[in-house]
C-alpha positions in Angstrom: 275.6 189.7 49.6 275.3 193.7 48.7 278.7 194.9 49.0 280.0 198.5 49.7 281.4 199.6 46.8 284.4 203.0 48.2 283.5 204.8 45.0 280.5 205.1 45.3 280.8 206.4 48.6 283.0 208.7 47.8 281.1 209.9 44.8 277.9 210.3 48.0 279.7 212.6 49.9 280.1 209.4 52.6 283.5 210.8 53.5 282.8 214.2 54.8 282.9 214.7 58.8 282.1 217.3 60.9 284.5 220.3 61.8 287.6 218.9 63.8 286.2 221.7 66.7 283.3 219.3 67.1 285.1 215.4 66.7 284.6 212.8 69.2 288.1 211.5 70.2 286.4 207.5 69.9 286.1 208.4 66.4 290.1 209.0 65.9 290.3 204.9 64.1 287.5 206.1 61.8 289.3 208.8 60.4 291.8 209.9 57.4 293.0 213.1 57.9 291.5 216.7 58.5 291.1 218.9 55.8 290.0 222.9 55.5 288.9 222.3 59.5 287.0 219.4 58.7 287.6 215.7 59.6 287.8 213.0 56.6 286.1 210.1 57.7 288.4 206.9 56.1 286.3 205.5 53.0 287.8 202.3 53.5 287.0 201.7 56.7 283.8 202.3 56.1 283.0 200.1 53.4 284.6 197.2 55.6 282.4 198.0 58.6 279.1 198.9 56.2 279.9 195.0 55.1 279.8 193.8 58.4 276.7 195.7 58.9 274.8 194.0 56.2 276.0 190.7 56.8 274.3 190.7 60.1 271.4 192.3 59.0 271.1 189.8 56.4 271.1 187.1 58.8 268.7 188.8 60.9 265.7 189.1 58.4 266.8 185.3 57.0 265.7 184.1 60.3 262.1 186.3 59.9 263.2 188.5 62.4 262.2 192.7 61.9 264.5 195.6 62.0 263.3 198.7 63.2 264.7 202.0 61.3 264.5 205.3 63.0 265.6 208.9 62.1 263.6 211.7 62.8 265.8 214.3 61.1 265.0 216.2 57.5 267.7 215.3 55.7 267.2 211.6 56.1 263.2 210.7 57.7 262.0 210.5 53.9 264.3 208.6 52.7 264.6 205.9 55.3 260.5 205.9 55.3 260.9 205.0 51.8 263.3 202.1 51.6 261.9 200.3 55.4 258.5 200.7 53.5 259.7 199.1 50.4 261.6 196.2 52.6 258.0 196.0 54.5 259.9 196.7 57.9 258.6 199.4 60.8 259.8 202.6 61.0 260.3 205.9 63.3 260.2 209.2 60.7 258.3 211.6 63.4 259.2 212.0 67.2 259.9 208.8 68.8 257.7 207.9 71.2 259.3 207.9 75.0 259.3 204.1 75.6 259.0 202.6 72.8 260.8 199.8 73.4 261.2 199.7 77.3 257.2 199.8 77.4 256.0 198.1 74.9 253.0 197.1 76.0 251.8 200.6 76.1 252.9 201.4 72.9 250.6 198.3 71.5 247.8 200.0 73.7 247.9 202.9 71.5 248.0 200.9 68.2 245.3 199.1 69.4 243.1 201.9 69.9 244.0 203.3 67.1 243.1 199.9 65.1 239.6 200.1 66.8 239.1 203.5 66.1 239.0 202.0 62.1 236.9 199.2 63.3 234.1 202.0 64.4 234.4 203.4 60.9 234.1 200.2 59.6 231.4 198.6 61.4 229.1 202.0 61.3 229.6 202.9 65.2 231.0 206.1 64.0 228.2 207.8 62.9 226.7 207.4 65.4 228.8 209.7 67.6 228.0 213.4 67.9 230.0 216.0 65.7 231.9 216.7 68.1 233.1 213.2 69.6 234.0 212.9 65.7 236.3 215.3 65.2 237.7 214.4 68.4 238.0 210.9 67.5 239.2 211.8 63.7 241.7 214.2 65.3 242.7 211.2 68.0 243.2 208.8 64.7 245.2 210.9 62.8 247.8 211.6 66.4 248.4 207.9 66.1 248.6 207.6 63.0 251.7 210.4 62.3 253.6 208.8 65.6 252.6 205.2 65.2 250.8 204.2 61.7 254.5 202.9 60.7 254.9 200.2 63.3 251.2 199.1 63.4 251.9 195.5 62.0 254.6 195.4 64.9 253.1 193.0 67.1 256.6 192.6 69.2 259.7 194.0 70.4 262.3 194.4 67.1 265.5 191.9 66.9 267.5 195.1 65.8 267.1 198.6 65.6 268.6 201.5 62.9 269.8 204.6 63.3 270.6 207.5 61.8 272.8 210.2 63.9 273.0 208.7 67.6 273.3 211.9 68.9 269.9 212.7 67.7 268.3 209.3 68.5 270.1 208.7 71.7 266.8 207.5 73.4 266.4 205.6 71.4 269.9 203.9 71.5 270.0 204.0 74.9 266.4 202.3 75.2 267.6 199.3 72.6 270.8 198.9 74.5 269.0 198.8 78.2 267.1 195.8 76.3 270.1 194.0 74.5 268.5 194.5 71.4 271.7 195.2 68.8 272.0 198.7 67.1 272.9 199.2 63.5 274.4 203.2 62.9 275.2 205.7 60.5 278.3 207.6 63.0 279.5 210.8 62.2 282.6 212.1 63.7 281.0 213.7 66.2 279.2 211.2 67.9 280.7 208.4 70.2 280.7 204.8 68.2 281.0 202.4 71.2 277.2 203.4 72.0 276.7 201.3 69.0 277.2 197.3 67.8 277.7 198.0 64.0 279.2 201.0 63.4 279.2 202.5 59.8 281.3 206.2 59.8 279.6 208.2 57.7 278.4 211.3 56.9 274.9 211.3 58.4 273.6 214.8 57.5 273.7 214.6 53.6 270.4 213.4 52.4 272.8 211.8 49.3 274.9 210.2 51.8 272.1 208.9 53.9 270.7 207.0 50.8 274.0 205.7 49.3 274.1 203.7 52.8 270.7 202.6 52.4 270.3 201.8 49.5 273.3 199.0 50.4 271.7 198.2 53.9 268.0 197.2 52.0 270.0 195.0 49.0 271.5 193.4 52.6 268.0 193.2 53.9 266.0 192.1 50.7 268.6 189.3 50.1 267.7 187.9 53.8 263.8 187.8 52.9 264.6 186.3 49.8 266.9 183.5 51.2 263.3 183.6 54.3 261.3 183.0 51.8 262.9 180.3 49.9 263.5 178.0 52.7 259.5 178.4 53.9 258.7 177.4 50.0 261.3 174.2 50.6 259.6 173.2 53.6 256.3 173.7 52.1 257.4 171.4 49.2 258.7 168.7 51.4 255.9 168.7 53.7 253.5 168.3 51.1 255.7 165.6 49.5 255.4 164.2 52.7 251.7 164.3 52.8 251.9 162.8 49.3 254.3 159.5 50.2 252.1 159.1 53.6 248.7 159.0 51.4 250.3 156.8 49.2 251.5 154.1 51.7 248.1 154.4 53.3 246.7 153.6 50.0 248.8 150.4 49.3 248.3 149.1 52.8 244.3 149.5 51.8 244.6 147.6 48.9 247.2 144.9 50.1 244.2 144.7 52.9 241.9 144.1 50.8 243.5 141.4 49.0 
């Protein structure tokens, strides 16, 4: 399993918290010391906790289950768009979308319309619409495509969510929590951690801090497809070997018959 390694979190800037002015008091176990105003957020502790993190996460995608990343701020929307594309998992980068988990349904409405609006293209119905309805349309497409184009293979609700700074994304911590659905966190010192089921303190407004924890989180979740994709190979292999002993036994009972 990817492990957190505390130098290298130091060396990301991990450990740096926001000014002590701005703390939540939850936060206090997650913390070293305060230094120059600003609270150090315990490197250790973090490591332990990012471990946690990705042994859960592990277990999530070994099972074929999705994980849905969100942050919508600068520092980090390119970056988390870049390793949940490489693990081939959805992701928020833009505004999230009011109900994206609590009404679902609609959501798939949208991606739906949005798929048939390629189908048009496609199939030559497109051209046959005026100018006007085009750009309309092309201008309709391209909506959908900024908000939802990252979650358009996600055909149900996600068996964990992401985040980056809950503060930010509190709807959508609040919507994963009204649905059970577990939430994985980058937690700065200024937000409060028991919104969240795997808490990792760290500094979530450095863009290299923000990757240093990803790039561990996606070794977490690429070992999990790996070990996925493994055991559907192994039950390929027996099934056919199966096929094979049945066919087999069919054949001798044929020939013993025909004796």
């Amino acid at each position: 399993m990817a492990k957190a390694n505390v130098k290298d979190l130091l060396e990301a800037g991990v450990h740096f918290g926001h000014m002590t002015r701005k703390w939540n008091p939850n936060m206090a176990p997650y913390i070293f010391m305060e230094k120059n105003g600003i609270h150090i957020i315990d490197l250790h502790k973090t490591a332990v906790k990012l471990d946690e993190a990705c042994a859960a996460l592990e277990k999530i995608t070994s099972a074929g289950k999705k994980v849905l990343f969100v942050a919508t701020k600068k520092q980090a929307k390119e970056i988390v768009a870049k390793h949940a594309a490489d693990l081939n998992m959805p992701y928020i980068t833009e505004r999230w979308p009011g109900g994206m988990l609590t009404n679902f349904v609609t959501i798939r409405k949208a991606v739906k319309k949005m798929n048939s609006i390629d189908k048009m293209k496609k199939d030559g119905t497109f051209e046959t619409l005026s100018k006007k309805e085009r750009l309309q349309v092309d201008r309709q497409r391209a909506n959908l495509e900024k908000n939802l184009g990252s979650i358009s293979d996600m055909v149900r609700l996600p068996s964990a969510i992401f985040v980056v700074d809950i503060m930010r994304e509190h709807i959508a911590v609040t919507e994963a929590r009204k649905l059970g659905i577990p939430v994985f966190a980058i937690v700065d010192t200024n937000s409060d951690p028991r919104k969240v089921d795997f808490v990792i303190p760290g500094n979530d407004d450095a863009s290299k801090s923000v990757d240093m924890i990803l790039s561990v989180v996606a070794e977490a979740v690429k070992e999990g497809l790996s070990q996925r994709k493994a055991e559907k190979e192994k039950s390929k292999e027996e099934g056919e070997k199966v096929s094979a002993d049945t066919d087999a036994d069919f054949d001798t009972a044929e020939a013993t018959s025909a004796e």
